[in-house]
N, CA and C atoms as an extended XYZ file, in Angstrom:
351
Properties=species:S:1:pos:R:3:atomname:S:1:resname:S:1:resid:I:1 pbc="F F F"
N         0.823       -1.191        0.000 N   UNK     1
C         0.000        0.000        0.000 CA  UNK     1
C         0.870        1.258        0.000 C   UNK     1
N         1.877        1.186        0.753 N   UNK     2
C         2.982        2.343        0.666 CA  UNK     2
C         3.678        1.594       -0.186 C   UNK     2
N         4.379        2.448       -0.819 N   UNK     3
C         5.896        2.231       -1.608 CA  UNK     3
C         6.682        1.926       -0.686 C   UNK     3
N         7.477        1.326       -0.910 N   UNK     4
C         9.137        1.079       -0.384 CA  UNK     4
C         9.644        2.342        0.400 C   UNK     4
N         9.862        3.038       -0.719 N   UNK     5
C        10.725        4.708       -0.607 CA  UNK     5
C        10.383        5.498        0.411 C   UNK     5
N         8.952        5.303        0.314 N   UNK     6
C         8.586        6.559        1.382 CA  UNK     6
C         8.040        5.809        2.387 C   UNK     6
N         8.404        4.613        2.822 N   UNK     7
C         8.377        4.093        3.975 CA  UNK     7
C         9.380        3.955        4.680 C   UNK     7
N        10.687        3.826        3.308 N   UNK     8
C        11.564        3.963        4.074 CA  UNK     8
C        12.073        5.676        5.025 C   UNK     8
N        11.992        6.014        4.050 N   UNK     9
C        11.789        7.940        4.671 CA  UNK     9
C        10.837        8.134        5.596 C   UNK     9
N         9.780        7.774        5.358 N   UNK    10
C         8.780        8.019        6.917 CA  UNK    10
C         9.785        7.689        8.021 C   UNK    10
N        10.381        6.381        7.944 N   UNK    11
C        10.853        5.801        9.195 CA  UNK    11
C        11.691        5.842        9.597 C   UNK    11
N        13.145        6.749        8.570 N   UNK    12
C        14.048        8.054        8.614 CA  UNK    12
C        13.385        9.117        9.459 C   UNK    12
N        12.540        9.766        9.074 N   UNK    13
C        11.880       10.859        9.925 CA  UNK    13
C        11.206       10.678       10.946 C   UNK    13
N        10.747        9.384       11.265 N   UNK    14
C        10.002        8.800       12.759 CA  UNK    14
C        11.434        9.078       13.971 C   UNK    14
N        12.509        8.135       12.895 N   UNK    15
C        13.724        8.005       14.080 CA  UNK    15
C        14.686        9.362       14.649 C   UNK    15
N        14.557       10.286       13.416 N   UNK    16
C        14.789       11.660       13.603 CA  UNK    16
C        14.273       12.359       14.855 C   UNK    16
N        12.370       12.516       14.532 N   UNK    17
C        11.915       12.665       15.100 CA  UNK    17
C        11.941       12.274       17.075 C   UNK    17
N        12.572       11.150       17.360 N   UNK    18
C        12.514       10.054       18.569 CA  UNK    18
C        13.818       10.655       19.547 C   UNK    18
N        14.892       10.767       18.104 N   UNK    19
C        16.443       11.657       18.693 CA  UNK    19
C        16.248       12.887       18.711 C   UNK    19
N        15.113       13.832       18.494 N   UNK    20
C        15.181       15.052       19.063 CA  UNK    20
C        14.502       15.395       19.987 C   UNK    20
N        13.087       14.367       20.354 N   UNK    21
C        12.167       14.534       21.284 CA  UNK    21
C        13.854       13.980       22.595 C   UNK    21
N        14.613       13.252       22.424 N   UNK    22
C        15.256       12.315       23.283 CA  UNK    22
C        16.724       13.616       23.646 C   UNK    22
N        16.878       14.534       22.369 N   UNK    23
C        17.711       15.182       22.964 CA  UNK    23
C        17.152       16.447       23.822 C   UNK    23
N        16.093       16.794       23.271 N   UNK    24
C        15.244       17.741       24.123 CA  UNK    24
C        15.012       17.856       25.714 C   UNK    24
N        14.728       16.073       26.131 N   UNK    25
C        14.983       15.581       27.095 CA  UNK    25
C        15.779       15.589       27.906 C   UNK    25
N        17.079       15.527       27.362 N   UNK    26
C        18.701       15.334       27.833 CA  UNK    26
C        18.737       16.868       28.514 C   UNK    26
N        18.692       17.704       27.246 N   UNK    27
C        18.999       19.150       27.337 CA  UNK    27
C        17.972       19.746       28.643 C   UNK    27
N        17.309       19.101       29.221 N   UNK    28
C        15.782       19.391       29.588 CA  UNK    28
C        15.324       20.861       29.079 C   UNK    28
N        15.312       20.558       27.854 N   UNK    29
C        14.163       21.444       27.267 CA  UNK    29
C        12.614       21.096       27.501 C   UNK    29
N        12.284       19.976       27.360 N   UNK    30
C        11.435       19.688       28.172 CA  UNK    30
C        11.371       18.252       29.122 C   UNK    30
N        10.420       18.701       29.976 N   UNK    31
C        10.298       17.601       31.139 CA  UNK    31
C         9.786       16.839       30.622 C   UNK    31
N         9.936       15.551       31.712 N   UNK    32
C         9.863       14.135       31.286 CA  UNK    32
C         8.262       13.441       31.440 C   UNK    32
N         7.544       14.587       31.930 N   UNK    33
C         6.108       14.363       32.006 CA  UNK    33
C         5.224       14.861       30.840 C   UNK    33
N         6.033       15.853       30.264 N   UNK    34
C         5.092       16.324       29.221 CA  UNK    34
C         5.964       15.782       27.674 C   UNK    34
N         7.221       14.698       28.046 N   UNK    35
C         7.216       14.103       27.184 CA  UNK    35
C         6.857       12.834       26.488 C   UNK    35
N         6.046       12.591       27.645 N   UNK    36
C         5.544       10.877       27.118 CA  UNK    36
C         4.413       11.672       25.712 C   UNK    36
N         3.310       12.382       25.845 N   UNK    37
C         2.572       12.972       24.783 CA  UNK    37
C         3.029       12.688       23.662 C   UNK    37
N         4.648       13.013       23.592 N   UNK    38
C         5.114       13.599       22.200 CA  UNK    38
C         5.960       12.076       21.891 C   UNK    38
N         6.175       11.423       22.977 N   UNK    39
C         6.305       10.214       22.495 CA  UNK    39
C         5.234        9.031       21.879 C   UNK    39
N         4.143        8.979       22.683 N   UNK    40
C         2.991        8.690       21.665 CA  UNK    40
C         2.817        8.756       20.542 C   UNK    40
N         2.523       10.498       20.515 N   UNK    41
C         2.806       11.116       18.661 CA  UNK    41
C         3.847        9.969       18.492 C   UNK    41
N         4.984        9.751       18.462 N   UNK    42
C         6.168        9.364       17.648 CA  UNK    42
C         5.874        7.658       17.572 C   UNK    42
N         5.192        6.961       17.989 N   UNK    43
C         4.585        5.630       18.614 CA  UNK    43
C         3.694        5.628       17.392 C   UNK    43
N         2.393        6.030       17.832 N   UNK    44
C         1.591        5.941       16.285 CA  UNK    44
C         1.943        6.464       15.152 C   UNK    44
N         2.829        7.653       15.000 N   UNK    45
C         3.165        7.473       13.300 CA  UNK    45
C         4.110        6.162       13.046 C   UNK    45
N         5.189        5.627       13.756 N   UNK    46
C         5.568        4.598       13.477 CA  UNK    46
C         4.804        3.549       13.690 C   UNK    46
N         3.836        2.980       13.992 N   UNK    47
C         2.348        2.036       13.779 CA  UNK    47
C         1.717        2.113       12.418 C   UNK    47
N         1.663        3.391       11.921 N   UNK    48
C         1.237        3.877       10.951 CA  UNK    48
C         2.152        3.723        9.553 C   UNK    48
N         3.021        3.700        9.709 N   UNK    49
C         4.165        3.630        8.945 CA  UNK    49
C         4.110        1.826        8.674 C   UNK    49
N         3.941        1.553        9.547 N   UNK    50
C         4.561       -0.191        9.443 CA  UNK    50
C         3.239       -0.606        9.470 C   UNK    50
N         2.232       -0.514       10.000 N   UNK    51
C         0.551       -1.327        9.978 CA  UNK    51
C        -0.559       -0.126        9.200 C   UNK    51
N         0.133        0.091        7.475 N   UNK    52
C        -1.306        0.919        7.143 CA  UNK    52
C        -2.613        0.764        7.524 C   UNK    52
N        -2.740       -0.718        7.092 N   UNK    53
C        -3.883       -1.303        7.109 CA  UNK    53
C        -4.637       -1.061        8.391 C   UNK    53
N        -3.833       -0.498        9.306 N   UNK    54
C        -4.761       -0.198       10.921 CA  UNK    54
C        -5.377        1.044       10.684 C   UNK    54
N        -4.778        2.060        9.624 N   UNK    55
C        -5.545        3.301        9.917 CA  UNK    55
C        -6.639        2.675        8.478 C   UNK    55
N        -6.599        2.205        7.992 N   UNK    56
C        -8.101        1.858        6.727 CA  UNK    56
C        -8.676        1.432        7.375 C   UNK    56
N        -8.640       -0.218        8.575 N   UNK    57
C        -9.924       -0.222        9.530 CA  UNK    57
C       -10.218        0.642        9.951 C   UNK    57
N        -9.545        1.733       10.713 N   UNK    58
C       -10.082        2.230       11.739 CA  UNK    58
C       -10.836        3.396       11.250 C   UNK    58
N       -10.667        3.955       10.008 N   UNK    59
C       -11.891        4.448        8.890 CA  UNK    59
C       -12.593        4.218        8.461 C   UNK    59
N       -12.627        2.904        8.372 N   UNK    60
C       -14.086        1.835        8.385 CA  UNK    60
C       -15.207        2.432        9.232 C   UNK    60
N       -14.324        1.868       10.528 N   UNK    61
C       -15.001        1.458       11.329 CA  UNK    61
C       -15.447        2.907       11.581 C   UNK    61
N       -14.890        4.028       11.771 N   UNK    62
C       -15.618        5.734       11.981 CA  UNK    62
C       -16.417        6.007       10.996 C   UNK    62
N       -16.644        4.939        9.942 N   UNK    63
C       -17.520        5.412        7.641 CA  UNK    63
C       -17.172        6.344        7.713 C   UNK    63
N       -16.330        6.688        7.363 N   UNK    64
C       -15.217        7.532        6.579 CA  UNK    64
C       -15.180        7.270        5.424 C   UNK    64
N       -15.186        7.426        4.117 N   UNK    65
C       -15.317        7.094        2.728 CA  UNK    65
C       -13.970        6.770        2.624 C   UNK    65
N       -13.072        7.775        2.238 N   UNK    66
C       -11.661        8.005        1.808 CA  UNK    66
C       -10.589        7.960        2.925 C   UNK    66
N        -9.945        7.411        2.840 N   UNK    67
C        -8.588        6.537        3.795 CA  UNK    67
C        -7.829        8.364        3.712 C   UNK    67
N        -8.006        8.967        3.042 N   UNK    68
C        -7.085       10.712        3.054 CA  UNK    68
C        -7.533       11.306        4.294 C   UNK    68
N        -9.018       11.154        3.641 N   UNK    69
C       -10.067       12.265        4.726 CA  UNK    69
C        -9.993       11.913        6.046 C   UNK    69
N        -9.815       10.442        6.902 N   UNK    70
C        -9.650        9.246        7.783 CA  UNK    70
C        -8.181       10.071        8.320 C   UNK    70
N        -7.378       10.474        7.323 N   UNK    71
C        -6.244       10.399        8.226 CA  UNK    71
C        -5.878       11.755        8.990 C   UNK    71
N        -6.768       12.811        7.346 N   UNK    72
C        -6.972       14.381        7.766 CA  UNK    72
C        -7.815       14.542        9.656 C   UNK    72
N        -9.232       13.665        9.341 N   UNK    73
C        -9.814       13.633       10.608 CA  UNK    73
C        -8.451       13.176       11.682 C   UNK    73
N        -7.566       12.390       11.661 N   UNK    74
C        -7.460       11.982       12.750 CA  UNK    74
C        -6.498       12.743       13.306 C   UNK    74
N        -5.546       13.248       12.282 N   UNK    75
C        -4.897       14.436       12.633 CA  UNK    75
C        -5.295       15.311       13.538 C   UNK    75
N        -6.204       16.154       13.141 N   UNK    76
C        -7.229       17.159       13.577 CA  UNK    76
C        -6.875       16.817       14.887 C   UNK    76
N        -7.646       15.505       15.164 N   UNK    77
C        -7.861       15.414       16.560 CA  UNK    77
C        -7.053       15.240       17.479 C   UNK    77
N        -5.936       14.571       16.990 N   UNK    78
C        -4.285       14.525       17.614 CA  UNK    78
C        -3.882       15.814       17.968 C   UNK    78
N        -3.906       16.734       17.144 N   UNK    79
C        -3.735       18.213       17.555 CA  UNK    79
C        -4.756       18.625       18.563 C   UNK    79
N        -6.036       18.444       18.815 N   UNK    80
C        -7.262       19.167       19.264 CA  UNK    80
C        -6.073       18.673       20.711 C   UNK    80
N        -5.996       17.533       20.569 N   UNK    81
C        -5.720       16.798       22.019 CA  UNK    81
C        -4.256       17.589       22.310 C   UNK    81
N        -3.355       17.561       21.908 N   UNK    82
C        -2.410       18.039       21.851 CA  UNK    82
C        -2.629       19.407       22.188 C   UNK    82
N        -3.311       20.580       22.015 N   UNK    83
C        -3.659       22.048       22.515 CA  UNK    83
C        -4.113       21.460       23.309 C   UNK    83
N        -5.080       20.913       23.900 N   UNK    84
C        -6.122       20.797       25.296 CA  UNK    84
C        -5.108       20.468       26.468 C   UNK    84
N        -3.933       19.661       26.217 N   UNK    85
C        -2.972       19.176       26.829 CA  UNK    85
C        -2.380       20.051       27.486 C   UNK    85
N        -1.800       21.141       26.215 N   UNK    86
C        -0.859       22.214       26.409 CA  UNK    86
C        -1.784       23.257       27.329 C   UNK    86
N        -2.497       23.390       26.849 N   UNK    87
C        -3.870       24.882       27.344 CA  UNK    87
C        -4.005       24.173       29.027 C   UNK    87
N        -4.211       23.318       29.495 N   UNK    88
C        -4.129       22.702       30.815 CA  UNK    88
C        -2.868       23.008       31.678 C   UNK    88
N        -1.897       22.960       30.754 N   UNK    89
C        -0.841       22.940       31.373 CA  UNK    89
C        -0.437       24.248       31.821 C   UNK    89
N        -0.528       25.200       30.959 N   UNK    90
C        -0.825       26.542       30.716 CA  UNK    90
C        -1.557       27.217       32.015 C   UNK    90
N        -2.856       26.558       32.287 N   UNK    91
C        -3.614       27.272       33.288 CA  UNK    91
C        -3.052       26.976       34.344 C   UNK    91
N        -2.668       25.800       34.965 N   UNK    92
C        -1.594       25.346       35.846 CA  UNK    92
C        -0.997       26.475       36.420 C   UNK    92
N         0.164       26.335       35.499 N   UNK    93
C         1.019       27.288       35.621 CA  UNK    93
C         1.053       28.484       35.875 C   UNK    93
N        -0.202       29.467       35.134 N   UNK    94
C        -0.825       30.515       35.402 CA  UNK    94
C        -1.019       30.384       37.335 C   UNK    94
N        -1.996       29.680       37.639 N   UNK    95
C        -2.453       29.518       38.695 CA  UNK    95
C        -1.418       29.945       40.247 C   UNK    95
N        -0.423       28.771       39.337 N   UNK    96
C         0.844       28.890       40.344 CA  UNK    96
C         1.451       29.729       40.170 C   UNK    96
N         1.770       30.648       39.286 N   UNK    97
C         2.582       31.568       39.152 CA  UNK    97
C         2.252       33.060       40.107 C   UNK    97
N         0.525       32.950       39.801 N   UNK    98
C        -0.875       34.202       40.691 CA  UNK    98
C        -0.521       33.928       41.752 C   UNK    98
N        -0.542       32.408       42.649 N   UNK    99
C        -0.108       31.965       43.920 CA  UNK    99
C         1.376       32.663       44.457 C   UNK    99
N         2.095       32.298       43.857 N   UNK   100
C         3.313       33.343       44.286 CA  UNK   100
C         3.264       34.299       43.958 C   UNK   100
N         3.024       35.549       42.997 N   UNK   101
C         2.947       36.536       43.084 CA  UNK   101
C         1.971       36.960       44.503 C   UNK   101
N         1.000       36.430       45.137 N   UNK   102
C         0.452       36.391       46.070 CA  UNK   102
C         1.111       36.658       47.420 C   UNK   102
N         1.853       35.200       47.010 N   UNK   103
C         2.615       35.234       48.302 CA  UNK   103
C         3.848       36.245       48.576 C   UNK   103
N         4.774       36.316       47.591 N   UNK   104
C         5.561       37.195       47.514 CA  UNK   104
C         5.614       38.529       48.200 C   UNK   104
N         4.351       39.177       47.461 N   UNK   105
C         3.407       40.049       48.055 CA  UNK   105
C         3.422       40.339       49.595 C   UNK   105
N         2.659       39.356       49.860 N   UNK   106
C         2.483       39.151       51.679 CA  UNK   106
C         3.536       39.315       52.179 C   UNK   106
N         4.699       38.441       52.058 N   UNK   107
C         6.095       38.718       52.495 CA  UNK   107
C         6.651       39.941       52.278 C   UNK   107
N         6.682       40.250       51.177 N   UNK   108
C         7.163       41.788       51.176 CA  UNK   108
C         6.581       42.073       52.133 C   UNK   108
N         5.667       42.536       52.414 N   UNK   109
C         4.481       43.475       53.198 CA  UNK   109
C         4.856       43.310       54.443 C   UNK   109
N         5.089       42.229       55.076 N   UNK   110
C         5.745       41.585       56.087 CA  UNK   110
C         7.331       42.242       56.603 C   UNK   110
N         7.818       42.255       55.458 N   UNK   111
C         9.289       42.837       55.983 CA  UNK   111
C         8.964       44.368       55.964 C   UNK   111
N         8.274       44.993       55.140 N   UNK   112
C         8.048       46.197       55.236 CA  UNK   112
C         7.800       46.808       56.740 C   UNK   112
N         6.904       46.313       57.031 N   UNK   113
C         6.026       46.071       58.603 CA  UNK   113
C         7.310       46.073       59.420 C   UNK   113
N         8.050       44.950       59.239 N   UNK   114
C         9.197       44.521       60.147 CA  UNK   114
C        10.290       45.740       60.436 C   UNK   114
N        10.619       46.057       59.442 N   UNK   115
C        11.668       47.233       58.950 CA  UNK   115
C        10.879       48.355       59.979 C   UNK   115
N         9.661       48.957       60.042 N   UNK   116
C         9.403       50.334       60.363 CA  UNK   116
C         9.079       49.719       61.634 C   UNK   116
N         8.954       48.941       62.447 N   UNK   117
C         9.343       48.751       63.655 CA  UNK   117
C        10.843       48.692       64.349 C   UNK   117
């Protein structure tokens, strides 16, 4: 169903892909919690690469007409998930960040207090 060529290149660019998520890691560019995600990603395109035939069932099975449109949809949603991930992580962080500026705050205020006594 794939050619040779560009299976072999997909799986050039899967392994590419695996050594930069892996040096990213090293470097801790990013942490090791928000890299399993991106290891997934790198998990199913190599599934995909080696078991076409899993993404034509699994367009079946969603009646999906066209195995393109099947893969466009699934994309989509890999990303949808992928922002919802990030946007979570995001508010987090926000949260904690308001929390110390909070606290910070107080403490200052605290030594201020302290000082004019």
């Amino acid at each position: 169903m794939i050619p040779f060529t560009l299976r072999v290149t997909l799986s050039i660019a899967v392994i590419c892909y695996f050594i930069l998520i892996l040096y990213y890691l090293k470097k801790r560019m990013l942490e090791l919690k928000y890299t399993l995600l991106w290891l997934i990603a790198g998990l199913v395109m190599g599934v995909m690469i080696f078991f076409p035939e899993l993404l034509v069932k699994f367009v079946r099975i969603l009646g999906i007409e066209s195995n393109m449109n099947g893969l466009y949809v699934l994309c989509i949603a890999f990303i949808i998930a992928i922002l919802m991930t990030l946007t979570s992580i995001v508010s987090r962080q926000a949260l904690k960040i308001r929390t110390l500026i909070q606290e910070i705050s107080m403490l200052e205020k605290r030594i201020r207090d302290l000082e004019q006594k």
